[in-house]
TITI-79430 format. One record per residue (C-alpha): x, y, z. Coordinates in pm, whole numbers, plus 50000, padded with zeros to 5 digits. Layout:
% TITI-79430
X; Y; Z
...
This chain:
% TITI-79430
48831; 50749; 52363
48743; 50744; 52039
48339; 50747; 52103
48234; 50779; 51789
48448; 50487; 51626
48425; 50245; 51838
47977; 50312; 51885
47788; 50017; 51734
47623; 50007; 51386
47337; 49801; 51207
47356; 49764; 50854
47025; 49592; 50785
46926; 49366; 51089
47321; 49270; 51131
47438; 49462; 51441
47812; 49584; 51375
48078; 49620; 51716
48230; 49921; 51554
48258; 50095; 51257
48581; 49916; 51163
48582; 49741; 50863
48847; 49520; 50688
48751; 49531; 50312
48811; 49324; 50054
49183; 49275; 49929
49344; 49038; 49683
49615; 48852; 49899
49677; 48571; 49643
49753; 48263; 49867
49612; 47995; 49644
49593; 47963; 49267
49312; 47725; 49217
49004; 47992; 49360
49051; 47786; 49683
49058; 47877; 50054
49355; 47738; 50301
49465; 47719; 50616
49694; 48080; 50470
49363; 48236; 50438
49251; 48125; 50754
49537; 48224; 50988
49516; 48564; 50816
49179; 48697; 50836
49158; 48476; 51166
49424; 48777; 51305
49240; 49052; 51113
48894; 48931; 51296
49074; 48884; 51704
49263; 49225; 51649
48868; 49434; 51667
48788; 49477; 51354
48411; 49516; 51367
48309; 49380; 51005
48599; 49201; 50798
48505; 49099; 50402
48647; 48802; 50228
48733; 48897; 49900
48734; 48919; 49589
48561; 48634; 49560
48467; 48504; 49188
48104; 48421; 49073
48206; 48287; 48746
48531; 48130; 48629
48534; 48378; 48296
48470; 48688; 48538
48763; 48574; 48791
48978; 48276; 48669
49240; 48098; 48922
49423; 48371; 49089
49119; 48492; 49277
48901; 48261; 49581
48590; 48161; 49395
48219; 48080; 49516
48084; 47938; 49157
48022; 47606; 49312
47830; 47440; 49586
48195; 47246; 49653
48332; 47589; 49764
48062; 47581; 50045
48205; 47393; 50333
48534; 47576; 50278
48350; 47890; 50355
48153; 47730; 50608
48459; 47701; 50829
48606; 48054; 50714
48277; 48245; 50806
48318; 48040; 51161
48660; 48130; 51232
48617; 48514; 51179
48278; 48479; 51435
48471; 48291; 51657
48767; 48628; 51669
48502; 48812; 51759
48400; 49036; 51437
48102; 49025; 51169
48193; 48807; 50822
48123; 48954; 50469
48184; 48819; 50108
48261; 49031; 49847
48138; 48863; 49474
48366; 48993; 49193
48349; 48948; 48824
48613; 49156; 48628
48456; 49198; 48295
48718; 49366; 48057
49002; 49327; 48351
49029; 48953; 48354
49358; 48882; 48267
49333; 48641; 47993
49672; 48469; 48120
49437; 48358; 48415
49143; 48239; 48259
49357; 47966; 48075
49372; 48218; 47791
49013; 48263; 47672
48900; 48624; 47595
48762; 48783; 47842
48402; 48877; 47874
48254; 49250; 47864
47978; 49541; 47787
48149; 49594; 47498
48449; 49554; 47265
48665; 49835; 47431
49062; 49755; 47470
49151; 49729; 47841
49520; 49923; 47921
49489; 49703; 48235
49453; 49380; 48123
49587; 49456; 47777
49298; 49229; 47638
49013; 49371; 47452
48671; 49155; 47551
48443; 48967; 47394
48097; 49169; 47405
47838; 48940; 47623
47529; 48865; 47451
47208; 48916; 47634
47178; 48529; 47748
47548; 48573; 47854
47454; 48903; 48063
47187; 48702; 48227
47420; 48414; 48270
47661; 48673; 48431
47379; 48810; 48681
47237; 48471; 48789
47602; 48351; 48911
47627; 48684; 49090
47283; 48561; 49256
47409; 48200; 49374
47719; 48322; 49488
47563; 48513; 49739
47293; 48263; 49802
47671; 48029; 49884
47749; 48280; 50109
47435; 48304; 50285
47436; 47953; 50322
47812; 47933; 50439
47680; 48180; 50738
47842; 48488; 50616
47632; 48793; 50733
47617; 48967; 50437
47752; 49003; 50087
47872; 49296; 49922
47901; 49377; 49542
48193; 49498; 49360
48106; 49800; 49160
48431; 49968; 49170
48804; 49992; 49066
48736; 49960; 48696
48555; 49636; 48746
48255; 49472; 48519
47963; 49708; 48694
48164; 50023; 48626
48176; 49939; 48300
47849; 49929; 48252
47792; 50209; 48413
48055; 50415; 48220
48004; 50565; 47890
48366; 50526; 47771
48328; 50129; 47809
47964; 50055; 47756
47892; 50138; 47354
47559; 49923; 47373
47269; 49995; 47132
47028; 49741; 47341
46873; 49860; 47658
47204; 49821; 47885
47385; 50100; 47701
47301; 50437; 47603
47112; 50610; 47845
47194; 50674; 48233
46836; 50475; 48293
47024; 50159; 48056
47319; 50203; 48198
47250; 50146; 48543
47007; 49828; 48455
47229; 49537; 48494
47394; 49615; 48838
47013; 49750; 48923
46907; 49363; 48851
47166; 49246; 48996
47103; 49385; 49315
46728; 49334; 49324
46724; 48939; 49181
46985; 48921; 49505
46757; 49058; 49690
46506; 48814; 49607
46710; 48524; 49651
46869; 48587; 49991
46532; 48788; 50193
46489; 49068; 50323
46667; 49065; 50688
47039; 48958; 50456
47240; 49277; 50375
47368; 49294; 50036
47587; 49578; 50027
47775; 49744; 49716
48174; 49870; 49696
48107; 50166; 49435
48379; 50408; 49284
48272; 50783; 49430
48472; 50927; 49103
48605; 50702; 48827
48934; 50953; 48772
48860; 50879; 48439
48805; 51096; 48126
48457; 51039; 47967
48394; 50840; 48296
48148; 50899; 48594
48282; 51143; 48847
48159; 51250; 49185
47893; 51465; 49006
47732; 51178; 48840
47788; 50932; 49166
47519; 51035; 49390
47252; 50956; 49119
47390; 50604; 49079
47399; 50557; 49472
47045; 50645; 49457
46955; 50339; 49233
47138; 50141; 49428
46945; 50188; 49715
46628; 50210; 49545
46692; 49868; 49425
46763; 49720; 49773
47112; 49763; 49887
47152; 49826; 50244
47524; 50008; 50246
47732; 50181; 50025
48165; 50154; 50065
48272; 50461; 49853
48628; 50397; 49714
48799; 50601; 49435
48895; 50549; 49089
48975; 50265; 48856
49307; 50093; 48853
49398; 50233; 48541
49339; 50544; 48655
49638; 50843; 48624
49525; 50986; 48974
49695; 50832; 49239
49450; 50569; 49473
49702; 50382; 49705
50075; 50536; 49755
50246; 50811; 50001
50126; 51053; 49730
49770; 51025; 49831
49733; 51263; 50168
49578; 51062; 50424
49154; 51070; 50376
49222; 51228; 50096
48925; 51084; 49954
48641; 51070; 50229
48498; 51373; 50053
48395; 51128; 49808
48205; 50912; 50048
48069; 51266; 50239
47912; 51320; 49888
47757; 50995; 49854
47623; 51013; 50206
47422; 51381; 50109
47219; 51147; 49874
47100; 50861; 50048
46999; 50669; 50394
47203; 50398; 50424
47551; 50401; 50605
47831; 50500; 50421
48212; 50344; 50443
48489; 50536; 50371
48827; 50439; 50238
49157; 50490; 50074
49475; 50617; 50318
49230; 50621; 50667
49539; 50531; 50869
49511; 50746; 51215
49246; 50672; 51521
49195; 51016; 51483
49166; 51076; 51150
48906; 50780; 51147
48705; 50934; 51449
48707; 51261; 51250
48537; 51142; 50962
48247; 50970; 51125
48223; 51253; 51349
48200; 51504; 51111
47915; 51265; 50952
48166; 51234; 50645
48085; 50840; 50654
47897; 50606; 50897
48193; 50368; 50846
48611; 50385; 50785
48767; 50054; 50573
49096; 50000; 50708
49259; 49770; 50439
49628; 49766; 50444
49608; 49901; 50790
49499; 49655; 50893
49769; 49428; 50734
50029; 49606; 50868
49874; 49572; 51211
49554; 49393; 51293
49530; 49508; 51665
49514; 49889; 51540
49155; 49846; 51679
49216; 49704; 51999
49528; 49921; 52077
49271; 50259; 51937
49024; 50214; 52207
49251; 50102; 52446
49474; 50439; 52392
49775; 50238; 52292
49776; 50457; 51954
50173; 50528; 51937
50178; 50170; 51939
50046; 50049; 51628
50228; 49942; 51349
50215; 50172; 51084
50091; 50129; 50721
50326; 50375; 50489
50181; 50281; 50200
50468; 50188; 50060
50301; 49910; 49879
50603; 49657; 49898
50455; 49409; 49985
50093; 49401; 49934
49983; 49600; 49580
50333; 49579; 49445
50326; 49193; 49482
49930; 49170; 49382
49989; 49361; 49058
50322; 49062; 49000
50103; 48824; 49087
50250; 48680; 49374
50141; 48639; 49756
50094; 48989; 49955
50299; 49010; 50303
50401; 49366; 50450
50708; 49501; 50476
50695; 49630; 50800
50457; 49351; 50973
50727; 49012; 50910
50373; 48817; 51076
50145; 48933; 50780
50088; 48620; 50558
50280; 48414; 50778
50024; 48365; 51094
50085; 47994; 51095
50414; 47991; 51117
50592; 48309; 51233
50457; 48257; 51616
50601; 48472; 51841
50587; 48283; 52181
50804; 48343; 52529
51121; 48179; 52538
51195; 47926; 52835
51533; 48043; 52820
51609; 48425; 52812
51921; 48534; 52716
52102; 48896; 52717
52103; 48987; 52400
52273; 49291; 52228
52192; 49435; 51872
52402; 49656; 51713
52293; 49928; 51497
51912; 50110; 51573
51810; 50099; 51172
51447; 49943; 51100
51624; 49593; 51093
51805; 49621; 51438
51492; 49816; 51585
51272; 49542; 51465
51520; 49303; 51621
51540; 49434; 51948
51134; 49473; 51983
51103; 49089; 51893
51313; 48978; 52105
51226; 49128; 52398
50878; 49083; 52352
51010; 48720; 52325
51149; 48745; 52670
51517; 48804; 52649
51685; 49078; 52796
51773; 49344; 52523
52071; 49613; 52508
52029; 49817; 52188
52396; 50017; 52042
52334; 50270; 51777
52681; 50485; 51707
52436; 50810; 51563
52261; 51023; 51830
51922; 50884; 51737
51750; 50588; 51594
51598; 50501; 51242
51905; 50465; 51002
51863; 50522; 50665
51469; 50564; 50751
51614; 50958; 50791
51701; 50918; 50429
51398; 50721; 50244
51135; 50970; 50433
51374; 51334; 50293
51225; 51325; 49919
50853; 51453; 49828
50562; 51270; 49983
50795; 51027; 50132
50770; 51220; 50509
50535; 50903; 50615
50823; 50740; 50684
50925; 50897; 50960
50645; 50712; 51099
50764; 50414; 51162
51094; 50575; 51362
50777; 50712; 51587
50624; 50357; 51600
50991; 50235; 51684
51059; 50501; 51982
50715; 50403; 52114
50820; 50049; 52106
51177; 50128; 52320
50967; 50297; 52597
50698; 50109; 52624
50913; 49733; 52636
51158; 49939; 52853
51464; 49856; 52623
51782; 49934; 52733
51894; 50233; 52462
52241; 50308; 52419
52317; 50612; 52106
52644; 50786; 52053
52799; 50452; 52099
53106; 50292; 51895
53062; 49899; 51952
53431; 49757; 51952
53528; 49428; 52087
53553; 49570; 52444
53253; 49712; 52467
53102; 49359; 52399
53345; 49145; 52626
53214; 49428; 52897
52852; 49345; 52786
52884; 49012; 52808
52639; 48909; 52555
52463; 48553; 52530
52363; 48674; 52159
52422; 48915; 51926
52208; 49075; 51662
52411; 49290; 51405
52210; 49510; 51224
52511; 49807; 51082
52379; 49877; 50756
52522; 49987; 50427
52679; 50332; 50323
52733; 50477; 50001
52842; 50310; 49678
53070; 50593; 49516
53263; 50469; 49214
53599; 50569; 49051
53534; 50843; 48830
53738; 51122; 48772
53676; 51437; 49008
53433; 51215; 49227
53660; 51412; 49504
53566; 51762; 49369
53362; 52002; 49637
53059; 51987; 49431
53004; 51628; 49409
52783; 51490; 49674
52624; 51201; 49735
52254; 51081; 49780
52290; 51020; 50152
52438; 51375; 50237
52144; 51561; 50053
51886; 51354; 50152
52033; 51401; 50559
52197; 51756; 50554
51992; 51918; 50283
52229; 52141; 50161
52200; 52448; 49891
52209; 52334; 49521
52278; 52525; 49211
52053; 52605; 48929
52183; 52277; 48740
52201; 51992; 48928
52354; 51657; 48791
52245; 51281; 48968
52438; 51005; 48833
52189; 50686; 48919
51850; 50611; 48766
51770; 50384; 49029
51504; 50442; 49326
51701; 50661; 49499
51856; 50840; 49249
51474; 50921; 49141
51399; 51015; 49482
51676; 51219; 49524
51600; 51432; 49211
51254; 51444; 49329
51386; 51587; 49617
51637; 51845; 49453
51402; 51914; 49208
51112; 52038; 49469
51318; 52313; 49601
51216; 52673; 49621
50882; 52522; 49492
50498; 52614; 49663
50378; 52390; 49934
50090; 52288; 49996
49977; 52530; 50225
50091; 52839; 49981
49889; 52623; 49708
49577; 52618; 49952
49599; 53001; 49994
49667; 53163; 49647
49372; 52931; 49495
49095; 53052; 49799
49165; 53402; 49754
49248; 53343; 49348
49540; 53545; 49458
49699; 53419; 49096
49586; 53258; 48802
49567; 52866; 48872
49796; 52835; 48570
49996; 52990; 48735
49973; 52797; 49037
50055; 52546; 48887
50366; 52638; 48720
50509; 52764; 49065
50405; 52393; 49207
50669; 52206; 49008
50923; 52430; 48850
51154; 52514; 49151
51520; 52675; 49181
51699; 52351; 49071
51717; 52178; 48678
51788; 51829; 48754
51945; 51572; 48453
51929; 51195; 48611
52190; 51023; 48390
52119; 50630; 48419
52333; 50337; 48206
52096; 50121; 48195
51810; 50154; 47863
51542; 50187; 48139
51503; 50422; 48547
51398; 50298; 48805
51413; 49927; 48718
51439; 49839; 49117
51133; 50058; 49184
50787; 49894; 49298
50533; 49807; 48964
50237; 50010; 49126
50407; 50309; 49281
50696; 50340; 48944
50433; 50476; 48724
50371; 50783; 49023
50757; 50816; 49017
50769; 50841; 48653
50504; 51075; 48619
50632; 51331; 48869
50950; 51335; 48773
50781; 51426; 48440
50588; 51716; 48632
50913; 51882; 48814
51066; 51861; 48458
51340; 51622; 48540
51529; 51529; 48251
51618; 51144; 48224
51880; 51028; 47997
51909; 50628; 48001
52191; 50451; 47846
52412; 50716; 47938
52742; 50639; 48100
52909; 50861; 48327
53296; 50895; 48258
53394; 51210; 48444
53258; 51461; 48716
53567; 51703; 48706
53460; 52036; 48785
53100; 51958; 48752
53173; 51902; 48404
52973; 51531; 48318
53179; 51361; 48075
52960; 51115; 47940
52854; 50869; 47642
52491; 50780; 47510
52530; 50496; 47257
52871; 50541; 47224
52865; 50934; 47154
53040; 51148; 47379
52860; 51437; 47528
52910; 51661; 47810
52742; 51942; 48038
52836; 52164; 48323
52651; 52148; 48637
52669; 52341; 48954
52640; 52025; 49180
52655; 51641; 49071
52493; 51419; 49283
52609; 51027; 49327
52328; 50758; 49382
52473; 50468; 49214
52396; 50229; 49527
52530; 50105; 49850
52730; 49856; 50035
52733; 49657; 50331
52926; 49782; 50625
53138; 49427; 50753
53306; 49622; 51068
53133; 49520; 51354
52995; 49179; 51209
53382; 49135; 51083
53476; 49166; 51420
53205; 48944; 51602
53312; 48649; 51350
53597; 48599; 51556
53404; 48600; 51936
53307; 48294; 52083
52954; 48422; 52114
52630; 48314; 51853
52555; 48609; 51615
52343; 48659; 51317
52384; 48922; 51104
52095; 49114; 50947
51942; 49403; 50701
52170; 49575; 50466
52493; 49455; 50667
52415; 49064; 50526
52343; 49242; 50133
52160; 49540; 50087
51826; 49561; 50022
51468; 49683; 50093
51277; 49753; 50426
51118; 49448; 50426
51406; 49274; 50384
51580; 49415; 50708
51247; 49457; 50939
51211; 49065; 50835
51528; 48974; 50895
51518; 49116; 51238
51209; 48935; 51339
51303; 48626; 51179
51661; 48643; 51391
51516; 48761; 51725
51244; 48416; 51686
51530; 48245; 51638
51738; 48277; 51888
């Protein structure tokens, strides 16, 4: 199964398992450019779980280029610290890169103890809201001999090969793009200038590490930039790059400031192999592929249909290192889905702080989150079949204990029904199939339609008792809140039910957004319809377009507070944002609801009062814990633990953790 993917592959003289590669990802779990034991439990996992090639990374060549927040290589101390990294991702069984990062004009100046930071030229960055310091030509060369003994380190540490960042925004793009490199010396100007310092680069790396040590390069295959290098100018550049002695080429997509989604649900899975297939046309080297390659299939597909020589599995691979293992071993409904959700890994990286995944409560916690047999089993019942009690039950009886799983609803996956309803959310529904994969596979005892009561449990006879019963609807007291067309978020987002042309939702929040989103998409083209109409330019694409976003529902989101969507995730609010902006949803902050009446909103802006009819008002002003069934286990003389939204509501990282944590624990 899966021939193709799992066939060996040299790059250079380095003979590769697979063509499974972990790439480089910013996981933040030191602050002083150091490795740990963190860093080694974690790509320790990533290595044993198949992955054929994993990369360390970003790692800094220069303090200026990287500061504290990223793992450096700038010194011969970092050496021996490598050393032991580069042996404990052999010893798992897969090949070891480095990847060597400087960030030019991104370097947050907040981590390089506040100096400016160091670039082509003097243009503002809107990512690191710093505008660099232009390097002299000493300074360039300064820049370009750390990049060589940082990969000399590596070498030296036993790695097997080094790749160079040359994507995402980073230093080499900017060199390479005319909208950041105003030069009048001979690295700016023309294409030939441009490309000269990451040509140099490569070949004084070359020189320094041999011939039989693959350097390879992680290069943007369109910059989703204006003024920038798209895929038209890409294949040129690739060309160079190989010319100048690089032995593979991982094709990624734009720059992080970038308005074209790169990461989240709204990205269609290998959306962007085309832009690795394009690469590939030009040159001879293997190719990786990346961005949303979450499916065994979908991974076979593209190296079968010669799209890329290689897939990069990044967050997947978070969310669950043995996708490899359980892909060739035709366990595929079993792997842990990545939903790209972004929780916990870009969400966190972009706060600073540690990455862990939401749905994977082991990610970033390999040392100390062991999930072992238990010398004792126990019959254990959980209550309630949302991601927190389905997490709960898995644990444990992977743990050994005899599980009994209660879910009142005639299937499982809780408010998972709810969070996948809205536009480009459907991925969600994934991990209900990972879930019901899970149940049959571990042979859990399944029990829906069920009402637990305190009979039902003195009949059970529990040991232990998980209570996972999740939240419902907040609806507060306003006037005509009782009126047939006021509904709330969970009723549209389950039932889907006819809307008017004016639709009212009274919460900015996440799922108040989501739940416009979701109104406001109605009687709009899909994508199919979309795909049609533009191959047979059956109408204008204008037109098209228009027809895209402007369905058969005006939606007004009225928040109080000044600002939406404060509880929404830092790199997936600005997508949010900008498609509500695109389906024309109006957003009025600082607005306070007073009455619903009728579909008449009552309501105040700064103390003014305003109102407007509606056909439909909507109510997503939050939820609260349901305290029945954990109410009534308080007073049983059997251990309990209550979990997920029935403890405080939250996200799904806080409920899929909570289950594991209380099924290790018991």
């Amino acid at each position: 199964m899966y021939d193709y993917l799992f066939s060996p592959i040299k790059i250079n003289k380095v003979e590769i398992k697979n063509r499974i590669a972990y790439p480089a990802l910013g996981v933040l779990y030191s602050y002083d450019g150091c490795l740990n034991d963190r860093y080694y439990n974690f790509f320790r996992e990533r290595a044993a779980g198949g992955a054929g090639l994993v990369t360390v990374g970003p790692v800094g060549v220069d303090f200026i280029g990287s500061g504290f927040i990223v793992l450096s290589l700038a010194s011969d101390e970092a050496v021996p610290a490598f050393t032991k990294l580069a042996d404990v991702i052999h010893e798992a069984g897969a090949k070891a890169w480095v990847q060597l990062f400087h960030a030019g004009r991104y370097a947050h100046p907040i981590a390089i103890n506040n100096e400016q930071p160091l670039g082509v030229s003097p243009v503002f960055s809107p990512y690191s809201k710093a505008t660099p310091k232009e390097m002299t030509l000493d300074e360039l060369a300064g820049i370009q001999k750390a990049f060589v003994d940082a990969g000399v380190r590596a070498k030296k540490a036993g790695f097997d090969g080094v790749e160079i960042i040359g994507s995402a925004g980073y230093l080499i793009t900017q060199f390479l793009s005319p909208t950041t490199n105003l030069r009048t010396d001979q690295y700016g100007g023309s294409f030939d200038n441009r490309v000269r310092f990451p040509r140099e680069v490569i070949e004084k790396l070359r020189d320094a590490v041999g011939p039989d040590f693959p350097v390879t390069i992680r290069m943007a295959g369109n910059d989703f930039i204006p003024g920038a290098n798209t895929d038209v100018d890409m294949p040129a550049i690739a060309q160079v790059y190989e010319k100048a002695g690089i032995d593979a080429i991982n094709v990624t997509g734009g720059w992080h400031e970038t308005k074209v989604p790169q990461l989240p649900m709204d990205l269609p899975r290998g959306a962007f192999a085309f832009l690795a297939a394009n690469v590939k046309k030009a040159v001879n080297v293997p190719i990786m592929a990346s961005n949303r390659i979450s499916e065994p299939a979908l991974a076979e597909k593209i190296i079968r249909d010669n799209c890329a020589d290689m897939v990069n599995l990044g967050r997947v691979l978070i969310a669950d290192p043995e996708w490899p293992m359980k892909a060739q071993a035709g366990r595929e409904k079993e792997i842990r889905p990545c939903v790209a959700c972004n929780q916990g890994c870009t969400d966190q990286v972009f706060s600073g702080q540690p990455v862990f995944c939401a749905l994977n409560a082991r990610a970033s916690f390999e040392g100390e989150r062991i999930l072992k047999k238990t010398d004792s089993p126990k019959k254990v019942m959980v209550i309630g079949a949302g991601p927190g009690g389905l997490e709960a039950a898995v644990t444990a009886t992977m743990a050994g204990h005899k599980v009994a799983l209660y879910e009142k609803s005639d299937d499982i996956g809780g408010q998972l029904w709810l969070a996948g309803a809205p536009p480009h959310k459907h991925e969600l529904f994934e991990i209900i199939r990972y879930y019901r994969a899970m149940l049959e596979s571990l042979e859990i005892e399944l029990h829906l339609n069920t009402e637990v009561n305190a009979e039902l449990i003195k009949g059970a006879a529990p040991e232990y008792i998980i209570v996972a019963e999740g939240a419902e609807p907040l609806i507060p007291p306003i006037d005509g809140k009782d009126d047939p067309c006021v509904l709330n978020a969970w009723d549209v987002l389950k039932n889907d039910p006819p809307l008017g042309p004016e639709v009212a939702v009274v919460g900015g929040g996440a799922v108040g957004l989501e739940t416009a989103m979701f109104a406001a998409e109605k009687g709009t083209l899909n994508p199919e319809a979309v795909h049609f109409l533009m191959a047979y330019d059956a109408v204008p694409p204008e037109r098209i377009k228009k027809f895209m976003f402007e369905g058969s529902s005006k939606v007004t989101v009225f928040e109080m507070l000044d600002k939406s969507g404060k509880d929404v995730g830092r790199s997936t609010k600005w997508v949010l944002m900008d498609n509500t902006r695109r389906f024309g949803i109006n957003i009025l902050t600082s607005a306070k609801v007073l009455s619903v009446a009728g579909g008449l909103v009552k309501f105040e802006v700064d103390g003014k009062a305003m109102e407007k009819q509606f056909d439909n008002v909507i109510m997503a002003v939050g939820s609260r814990s349901v305290k029945t069934v954990s109410n009534m286990v308080e007073e049983l003389d059997i251990p309990y633990a209550v979990i997920g939204d029935g403890a405080a509501p939250g996200k799904i990282d806080g409920a899929v953790h909570g289950g594991f944590l209380a099924a290790i624990n018991i």
